[in-house]
Each structure stands twice: as C-alpha cells, then as structure tokens.
SERO-4910 file (N, C-alpha, C, O; in steps of 0.05 Angstrom, whole numbers):
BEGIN
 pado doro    nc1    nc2    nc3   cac1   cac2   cac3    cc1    cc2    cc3    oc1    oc2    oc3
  Unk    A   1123    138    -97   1106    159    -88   1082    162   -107   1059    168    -99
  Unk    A   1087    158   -129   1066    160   -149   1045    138   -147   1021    139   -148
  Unk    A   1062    119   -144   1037     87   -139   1020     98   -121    996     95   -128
  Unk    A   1025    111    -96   1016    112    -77    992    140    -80    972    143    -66
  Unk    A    997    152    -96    987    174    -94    952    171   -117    929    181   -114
  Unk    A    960    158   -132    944    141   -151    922    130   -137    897    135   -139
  Unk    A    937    114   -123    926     93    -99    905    111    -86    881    110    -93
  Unk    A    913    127    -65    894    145    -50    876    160    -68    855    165    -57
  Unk    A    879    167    -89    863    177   -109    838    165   -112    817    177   -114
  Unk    A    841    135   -114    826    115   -127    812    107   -100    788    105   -103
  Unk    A    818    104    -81    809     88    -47    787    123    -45    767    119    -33
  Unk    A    788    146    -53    773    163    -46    750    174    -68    732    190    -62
  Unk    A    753    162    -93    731    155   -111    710    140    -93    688    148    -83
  Unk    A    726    113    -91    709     98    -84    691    105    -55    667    103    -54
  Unk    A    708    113    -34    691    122    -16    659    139    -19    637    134    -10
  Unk    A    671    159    -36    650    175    -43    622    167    -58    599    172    -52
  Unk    A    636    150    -85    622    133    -93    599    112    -63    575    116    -64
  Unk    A    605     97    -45    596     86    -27    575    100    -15    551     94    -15
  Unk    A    589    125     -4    569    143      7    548    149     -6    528    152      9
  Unk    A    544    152    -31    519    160    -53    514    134    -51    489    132    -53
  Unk    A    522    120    -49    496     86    -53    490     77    -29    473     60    -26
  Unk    A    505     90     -7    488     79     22    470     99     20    448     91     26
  Unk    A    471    122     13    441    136     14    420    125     -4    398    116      4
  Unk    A    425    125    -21    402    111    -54    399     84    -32    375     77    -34
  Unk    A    409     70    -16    400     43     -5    373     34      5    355     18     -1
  Unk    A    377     56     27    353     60     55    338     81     53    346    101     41
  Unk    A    314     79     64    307    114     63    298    134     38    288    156     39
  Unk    A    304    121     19    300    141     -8    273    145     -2    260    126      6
  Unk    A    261    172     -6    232    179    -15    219    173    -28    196    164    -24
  Unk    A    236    180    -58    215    167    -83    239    154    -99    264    157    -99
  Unk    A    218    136   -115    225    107   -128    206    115   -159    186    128   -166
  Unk    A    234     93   -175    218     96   -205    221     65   -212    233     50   -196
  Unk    A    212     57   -229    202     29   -248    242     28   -262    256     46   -271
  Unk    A    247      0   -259    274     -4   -265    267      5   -291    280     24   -299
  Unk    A    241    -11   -313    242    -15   -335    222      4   -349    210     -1   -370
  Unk    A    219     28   -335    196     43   -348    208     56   -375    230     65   -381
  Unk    A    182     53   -391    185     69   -415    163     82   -431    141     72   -426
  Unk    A    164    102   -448    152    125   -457    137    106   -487    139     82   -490
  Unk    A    125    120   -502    123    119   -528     96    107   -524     88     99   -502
  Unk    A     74    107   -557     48    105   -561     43     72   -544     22     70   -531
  Unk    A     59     51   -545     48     30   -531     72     24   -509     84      2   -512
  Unk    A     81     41   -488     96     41   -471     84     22   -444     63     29   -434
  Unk    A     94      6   -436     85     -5   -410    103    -15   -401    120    -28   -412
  Unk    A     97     -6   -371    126    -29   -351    111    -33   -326     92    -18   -322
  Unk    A    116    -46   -314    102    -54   -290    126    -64   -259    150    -68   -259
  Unk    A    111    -65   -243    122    -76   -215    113    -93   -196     91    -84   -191
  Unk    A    116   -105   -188    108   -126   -166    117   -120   -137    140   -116   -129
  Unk    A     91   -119   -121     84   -114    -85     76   -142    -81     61   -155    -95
  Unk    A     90   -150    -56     80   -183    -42     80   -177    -17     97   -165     -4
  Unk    A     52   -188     -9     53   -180     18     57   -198     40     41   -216     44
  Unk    A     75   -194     54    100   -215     68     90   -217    103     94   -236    117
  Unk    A     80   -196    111     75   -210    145     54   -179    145     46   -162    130
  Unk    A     53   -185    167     27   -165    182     18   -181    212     11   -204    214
  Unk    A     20   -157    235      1   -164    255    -10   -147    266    -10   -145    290
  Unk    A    -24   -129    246    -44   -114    263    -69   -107    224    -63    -94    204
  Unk    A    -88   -119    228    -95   -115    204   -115    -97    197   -135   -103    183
  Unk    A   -108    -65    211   -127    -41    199   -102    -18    181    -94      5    184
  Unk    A    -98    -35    166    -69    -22    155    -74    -18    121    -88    -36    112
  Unk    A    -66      1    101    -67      2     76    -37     11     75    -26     26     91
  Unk    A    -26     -2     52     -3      2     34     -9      8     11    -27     -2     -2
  Unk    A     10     31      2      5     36    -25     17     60    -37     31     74    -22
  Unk    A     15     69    -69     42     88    -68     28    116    -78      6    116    -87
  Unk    A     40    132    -75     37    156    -88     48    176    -92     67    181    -77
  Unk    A     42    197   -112     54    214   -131     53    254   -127     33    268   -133
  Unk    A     72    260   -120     64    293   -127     92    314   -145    116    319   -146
  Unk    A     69    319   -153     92    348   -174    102    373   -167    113    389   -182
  Unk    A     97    372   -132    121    392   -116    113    388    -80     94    393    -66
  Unk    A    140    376    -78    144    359    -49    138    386    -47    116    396    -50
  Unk    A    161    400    -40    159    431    -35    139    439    -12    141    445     12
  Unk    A    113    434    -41     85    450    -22     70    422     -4     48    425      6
  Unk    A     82    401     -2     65    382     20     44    378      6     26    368     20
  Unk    A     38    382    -18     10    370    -29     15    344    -40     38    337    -46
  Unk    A    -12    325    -43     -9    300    -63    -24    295    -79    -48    293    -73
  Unk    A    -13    289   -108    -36    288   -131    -54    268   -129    -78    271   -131
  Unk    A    -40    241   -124    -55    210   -125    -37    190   -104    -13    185   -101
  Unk    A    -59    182    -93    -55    161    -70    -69    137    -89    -89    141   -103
  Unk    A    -52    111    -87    -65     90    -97    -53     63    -82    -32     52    -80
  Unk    A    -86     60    -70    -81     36    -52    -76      9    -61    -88      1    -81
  Unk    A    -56     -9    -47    -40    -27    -61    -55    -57    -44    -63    -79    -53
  Unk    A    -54    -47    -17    -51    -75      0    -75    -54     21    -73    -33     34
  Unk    A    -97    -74     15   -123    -50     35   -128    -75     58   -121    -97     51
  Unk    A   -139    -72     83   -137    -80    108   -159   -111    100   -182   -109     92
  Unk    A   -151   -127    103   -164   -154    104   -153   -167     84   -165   -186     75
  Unk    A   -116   -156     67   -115   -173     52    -93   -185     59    -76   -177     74
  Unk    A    -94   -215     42    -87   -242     58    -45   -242     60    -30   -229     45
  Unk    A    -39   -258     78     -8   -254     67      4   -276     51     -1   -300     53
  Unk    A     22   -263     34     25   -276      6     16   -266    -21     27   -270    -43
  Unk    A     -8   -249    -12    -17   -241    -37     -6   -215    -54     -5   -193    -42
  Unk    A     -2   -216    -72     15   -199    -97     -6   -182   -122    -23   -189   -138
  Unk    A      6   -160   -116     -1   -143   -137     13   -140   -161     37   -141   -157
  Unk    A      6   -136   -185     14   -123   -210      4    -93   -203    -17    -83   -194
  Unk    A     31    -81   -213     20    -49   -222     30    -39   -244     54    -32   -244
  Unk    A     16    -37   -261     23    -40   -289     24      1   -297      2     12   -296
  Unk    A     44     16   -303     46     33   -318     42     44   -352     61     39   -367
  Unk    A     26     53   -360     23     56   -392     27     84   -405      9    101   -400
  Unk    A     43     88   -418     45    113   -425     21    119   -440     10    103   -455
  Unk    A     12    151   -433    -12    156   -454     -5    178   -473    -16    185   -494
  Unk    A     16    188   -460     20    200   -486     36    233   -467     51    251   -475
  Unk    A     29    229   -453     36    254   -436     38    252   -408     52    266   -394
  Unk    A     20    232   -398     26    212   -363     23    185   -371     18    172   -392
  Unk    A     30    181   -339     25    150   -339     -9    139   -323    -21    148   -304
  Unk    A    -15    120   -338    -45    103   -336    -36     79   -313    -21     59   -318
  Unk    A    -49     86   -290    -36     59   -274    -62     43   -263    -84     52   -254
  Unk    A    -53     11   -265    -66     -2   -266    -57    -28   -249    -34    -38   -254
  Unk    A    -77    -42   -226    -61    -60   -200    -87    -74   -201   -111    -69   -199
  Unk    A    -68   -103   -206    -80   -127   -205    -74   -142   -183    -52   -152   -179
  Unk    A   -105   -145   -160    -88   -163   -143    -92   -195   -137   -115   -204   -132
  Unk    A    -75   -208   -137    -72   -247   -135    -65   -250   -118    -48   -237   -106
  Unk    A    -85   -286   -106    -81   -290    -81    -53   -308    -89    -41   -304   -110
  Unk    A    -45   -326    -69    -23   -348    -71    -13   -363    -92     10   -367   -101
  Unk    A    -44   -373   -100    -46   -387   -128    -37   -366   -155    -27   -375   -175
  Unk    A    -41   -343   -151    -43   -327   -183    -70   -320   -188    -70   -299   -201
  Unk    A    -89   -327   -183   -124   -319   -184   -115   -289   -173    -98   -282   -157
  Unk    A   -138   -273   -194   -153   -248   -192   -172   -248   -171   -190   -264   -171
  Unk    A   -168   -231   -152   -176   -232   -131   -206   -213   -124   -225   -215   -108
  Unk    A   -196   -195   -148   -217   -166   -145   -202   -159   -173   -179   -163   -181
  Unk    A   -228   -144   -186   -225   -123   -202   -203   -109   -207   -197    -98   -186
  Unk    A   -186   -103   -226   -164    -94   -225   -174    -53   -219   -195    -44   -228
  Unk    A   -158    -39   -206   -172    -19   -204   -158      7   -233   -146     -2   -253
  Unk    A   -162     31   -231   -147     44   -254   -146     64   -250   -167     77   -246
  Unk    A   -116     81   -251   -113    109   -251   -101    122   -267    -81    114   -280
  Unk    A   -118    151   -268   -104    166   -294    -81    187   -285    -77    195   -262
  Unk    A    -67    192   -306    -50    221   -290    -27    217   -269    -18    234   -255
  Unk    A    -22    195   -270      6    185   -251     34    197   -263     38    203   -287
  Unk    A     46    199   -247     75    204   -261     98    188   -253    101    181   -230
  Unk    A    110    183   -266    142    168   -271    157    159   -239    169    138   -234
  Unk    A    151    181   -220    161    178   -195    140    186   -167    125    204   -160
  Unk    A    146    169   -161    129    158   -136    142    150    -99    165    143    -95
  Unk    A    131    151    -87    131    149    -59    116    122    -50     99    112    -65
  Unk    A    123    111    -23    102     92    -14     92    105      9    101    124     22
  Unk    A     73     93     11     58    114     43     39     85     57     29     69     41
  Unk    A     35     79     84     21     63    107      2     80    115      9    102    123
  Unk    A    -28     73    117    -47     90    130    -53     68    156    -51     44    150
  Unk    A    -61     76    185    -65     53    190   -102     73    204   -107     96    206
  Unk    A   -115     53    209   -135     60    217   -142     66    248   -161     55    259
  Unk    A   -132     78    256   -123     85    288   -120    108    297   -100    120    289
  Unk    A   -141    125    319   -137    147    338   -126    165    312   -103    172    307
  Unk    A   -165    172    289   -164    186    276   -152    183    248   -165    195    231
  Unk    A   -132    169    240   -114    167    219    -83    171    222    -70    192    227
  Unk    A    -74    147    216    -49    159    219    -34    157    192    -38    135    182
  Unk    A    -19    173    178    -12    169    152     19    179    157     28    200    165
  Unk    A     35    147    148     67    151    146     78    141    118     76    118    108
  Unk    A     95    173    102     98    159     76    131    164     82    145    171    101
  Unk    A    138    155     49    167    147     59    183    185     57    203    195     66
  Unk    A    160    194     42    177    226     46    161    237     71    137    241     70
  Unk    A    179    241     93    166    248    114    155    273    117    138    275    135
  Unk    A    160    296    103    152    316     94    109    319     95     96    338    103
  Unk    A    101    292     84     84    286     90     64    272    101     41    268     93
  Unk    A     79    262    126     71    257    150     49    266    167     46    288    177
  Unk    A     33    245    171      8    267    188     -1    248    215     -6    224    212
  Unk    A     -4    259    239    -13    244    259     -6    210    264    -21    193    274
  Unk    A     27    207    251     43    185    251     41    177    276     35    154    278
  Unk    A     45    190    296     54    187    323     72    169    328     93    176    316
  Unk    A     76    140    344    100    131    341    112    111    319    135    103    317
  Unk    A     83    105    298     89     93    279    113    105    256    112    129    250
  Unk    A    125     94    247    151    105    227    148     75    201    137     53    202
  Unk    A    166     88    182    172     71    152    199     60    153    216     78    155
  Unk    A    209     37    152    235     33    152    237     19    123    219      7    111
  Unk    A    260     24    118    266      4     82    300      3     86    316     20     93
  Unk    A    304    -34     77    327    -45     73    321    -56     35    308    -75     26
  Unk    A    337    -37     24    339    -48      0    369    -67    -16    393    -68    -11
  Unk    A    358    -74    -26    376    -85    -43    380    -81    -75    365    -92    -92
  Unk    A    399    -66    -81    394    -47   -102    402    -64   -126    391    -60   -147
  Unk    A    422    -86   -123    424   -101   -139    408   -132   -161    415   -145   -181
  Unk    A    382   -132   -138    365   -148   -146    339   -133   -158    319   -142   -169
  Unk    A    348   -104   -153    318    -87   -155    293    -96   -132    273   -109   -136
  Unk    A    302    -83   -111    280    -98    -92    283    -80    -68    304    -68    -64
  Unk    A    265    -79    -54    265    -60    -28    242    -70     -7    219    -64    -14
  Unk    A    243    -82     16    223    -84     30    216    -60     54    233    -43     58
  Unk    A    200    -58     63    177    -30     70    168    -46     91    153    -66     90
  Unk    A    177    -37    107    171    -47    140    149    -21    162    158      1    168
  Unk    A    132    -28    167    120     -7    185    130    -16    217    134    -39    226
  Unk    A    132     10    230    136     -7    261    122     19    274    116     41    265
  Unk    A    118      8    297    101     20    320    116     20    335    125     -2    339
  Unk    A    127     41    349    152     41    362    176     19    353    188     16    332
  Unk    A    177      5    379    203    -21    363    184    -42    355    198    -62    356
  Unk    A    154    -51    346    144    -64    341    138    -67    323    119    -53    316
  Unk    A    149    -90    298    144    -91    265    118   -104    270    113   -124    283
  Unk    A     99    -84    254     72    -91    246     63   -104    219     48   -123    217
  Unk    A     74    -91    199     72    -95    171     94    -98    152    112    -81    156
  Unk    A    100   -115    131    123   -118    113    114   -122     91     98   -141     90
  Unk    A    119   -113     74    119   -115     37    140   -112     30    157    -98     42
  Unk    A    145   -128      7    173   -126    -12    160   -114    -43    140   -124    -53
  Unk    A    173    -97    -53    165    -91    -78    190    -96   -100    209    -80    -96
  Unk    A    192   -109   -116    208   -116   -141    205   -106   -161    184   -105   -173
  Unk    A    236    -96   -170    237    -78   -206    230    -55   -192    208    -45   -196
  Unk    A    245    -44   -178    240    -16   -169    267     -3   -165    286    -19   -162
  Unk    A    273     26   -166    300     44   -163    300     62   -144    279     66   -132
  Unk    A    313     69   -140    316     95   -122    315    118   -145    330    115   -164
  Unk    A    300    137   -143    306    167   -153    326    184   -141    318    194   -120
  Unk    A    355    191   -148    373    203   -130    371    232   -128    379    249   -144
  Unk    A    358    235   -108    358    262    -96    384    285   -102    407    276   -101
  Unk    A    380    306   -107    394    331   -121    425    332    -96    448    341   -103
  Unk    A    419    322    -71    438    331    -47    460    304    -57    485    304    -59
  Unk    A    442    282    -62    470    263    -72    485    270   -100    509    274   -105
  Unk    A    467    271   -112    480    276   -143    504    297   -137    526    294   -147
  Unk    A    496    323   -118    521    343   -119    538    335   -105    561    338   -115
  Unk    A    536    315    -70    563    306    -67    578    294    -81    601    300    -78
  Unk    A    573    274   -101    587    259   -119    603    277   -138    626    277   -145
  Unk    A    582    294   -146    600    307   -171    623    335   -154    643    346   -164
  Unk    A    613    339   -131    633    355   -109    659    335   -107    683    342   -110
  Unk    A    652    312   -102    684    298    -99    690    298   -116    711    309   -118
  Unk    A    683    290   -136    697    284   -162    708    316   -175    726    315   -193
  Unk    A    700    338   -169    709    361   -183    730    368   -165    749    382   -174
  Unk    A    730    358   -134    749    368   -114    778    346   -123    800    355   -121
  Unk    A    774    321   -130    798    293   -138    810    315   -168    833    322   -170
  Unk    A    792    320   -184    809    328   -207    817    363   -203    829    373   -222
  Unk    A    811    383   -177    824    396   -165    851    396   -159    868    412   -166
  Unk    A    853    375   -145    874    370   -123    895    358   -146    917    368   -143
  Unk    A    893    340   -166    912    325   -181    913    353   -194    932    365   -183
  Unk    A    899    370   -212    922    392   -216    941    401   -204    964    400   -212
  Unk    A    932    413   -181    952    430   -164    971    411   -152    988    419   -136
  Unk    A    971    384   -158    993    365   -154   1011    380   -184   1033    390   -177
  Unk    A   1005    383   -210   1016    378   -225   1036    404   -223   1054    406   -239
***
C-alpha cells in the first residue's frame, strides 16, 4: 500500500509539473534572453531568422512595457520590416547600462553581410513581447499579449516552442492562412504569476494530504 501510495504521489508531481510547462510552451506573452546579464559590461544577445512569408507588407519585431495592466507600450522595435529577404537574420544585442537595457539589431543577409545600419535603443527592459504589424485596412497590430491588440481582425499570433533548444517560432495567420514565420533562438518564457501559483498550489496541496495521511 505504501509503494503505491508513493507512487500516486510522484505520477501527480509530475502531472502538475507538465501542466506548468505546457503553458510556458505555447502562447507565453513575454520572453527573456536565456543568457541575459546585469553588471558595468553586461551583454547577451538573441537571434531572429526569417523563415517564410507570403504576403510582404508585414513588420516583426518585439517590445516592452512596465504595466500590461494599463495597455500602454514603452518601445516597439522593429526586427524584420516589409521587403526583407527570407533567410535573413538579426542580432539583437542587449547591454546593461547600468539601470536598463541598450538594445541593439544587426541585420544579415544569407551570407552574414550587414545589410543596413545596425539600429539602437535606449531604455529597454529585461522582458519583452513580440508583436506583427501588417500594413492593411488601416493597421493591424497583433502582439503575443493580446491585451494589446488593435484592429487584428482575423489575423492572430501562433507560437510552437521548444523549450529545450531555447527556440520558439512565431507564425502569423490570416484566418487558417500562414502568412509569416520567424524562429527566434536563446529565448525563455517569463512564467506568468497564474502558473507559478498552480505549481506551488499542488505542491502545498501533495504535502497537505501526506500529512493528514500521517
């Protein structure tokens, strides 16, 4: 009885455990740098490749705010702007300055050549969103926190990640029609406050229940 009871103990960790990583999978809002770090010469960076497209009035790119809350956004920074080629890869380089982060996107065609000017932003922070503008009937802007969503209409964001390689691709579709795809590498999920408490809810309810076993 005891093997068994052990047993079920352990088969309902794990469940729970699952459930918090199929959410962190798909869908997450905001994303942080696997390897980011702080201090006077802090830098980490990430890599965007841009993988298919068939409709080309489209911008990719990520951005930042310091309270979802109010629907406002500090900084939009465009990654992948409409006429650029597929294959081609960005650097986005993060630098600590001392109090934010300095962000900086280099973009290369196939070969590795600088393509354009690297561009530069000040005042970024640690955690970030991706957002699709496409240029269509006014503007349509779909980011991955839907919260700020504007005149999307049937366009939506889909993401299949893979948490174990650090990687997540960002699919736009137009109804059931995939228009656009980027993969971005060295990236995390930020776990949202609703997962963190289920996890630590099971786990306070497993070492519940084994008391009142005892």
């Amino acid at each position: 009885m005891k093997r068994k009871v052990v047993r079920w103990v352990f088969l309902l960790c794990a469940s729970i455990l699952l459930t918090a990583g199929g959410a962190m999978a798909d869908g997450y809002p905001y994303w942080t740098l696997t390897d980011l770090t702080t201090g006077t010469d802090g830098t980490a960076n990430f890599s965007v490749t841009f993988d298919n497209a068939s409709n080309s009035n489209i911008t990719f790119g990520i951005f930042n705010t310091t309270d979802p809350s109010n629907t406002a956004i500090d900084t939009l920074i465009p990654i992948f702007e409409p006429g650029t080629a597929v294959g081609y890869t960005a650097a986005v380089e993060f630098t600590w300055d001392g109090t934010e982060y300095d962000v900086v996107v280099s973009l290369r065609d196939n070969t590795g050549n600088l393509v354009q000017p690297s561009d530069s932003y000040d005042g970024f922070g640690a955690e970030f969103g991706f957002y699709f503008y496409r240029e269509a009937d006014g503007g349509r802007w779909i980011f991955s926190d839907p919260a700020f969503n504007n005149n999307e209409g049937d366009n939506s964001m889909d993401m299949v990640a893979d948490l174990d390689n650090e990687l997540v691709f960002l699919q736009l579709y137009y109804g059931e029609e995939l228009k656009y795809v980027v993969q971005a590498a060295d990236v995390a999920p930020v776990p949202e406050p609703a997962t963190m408490l289920l996890l630590g809810s099971g786990l306070a309810g497993i070492a519940g229940w084994r008391r009142r076993k005892k």
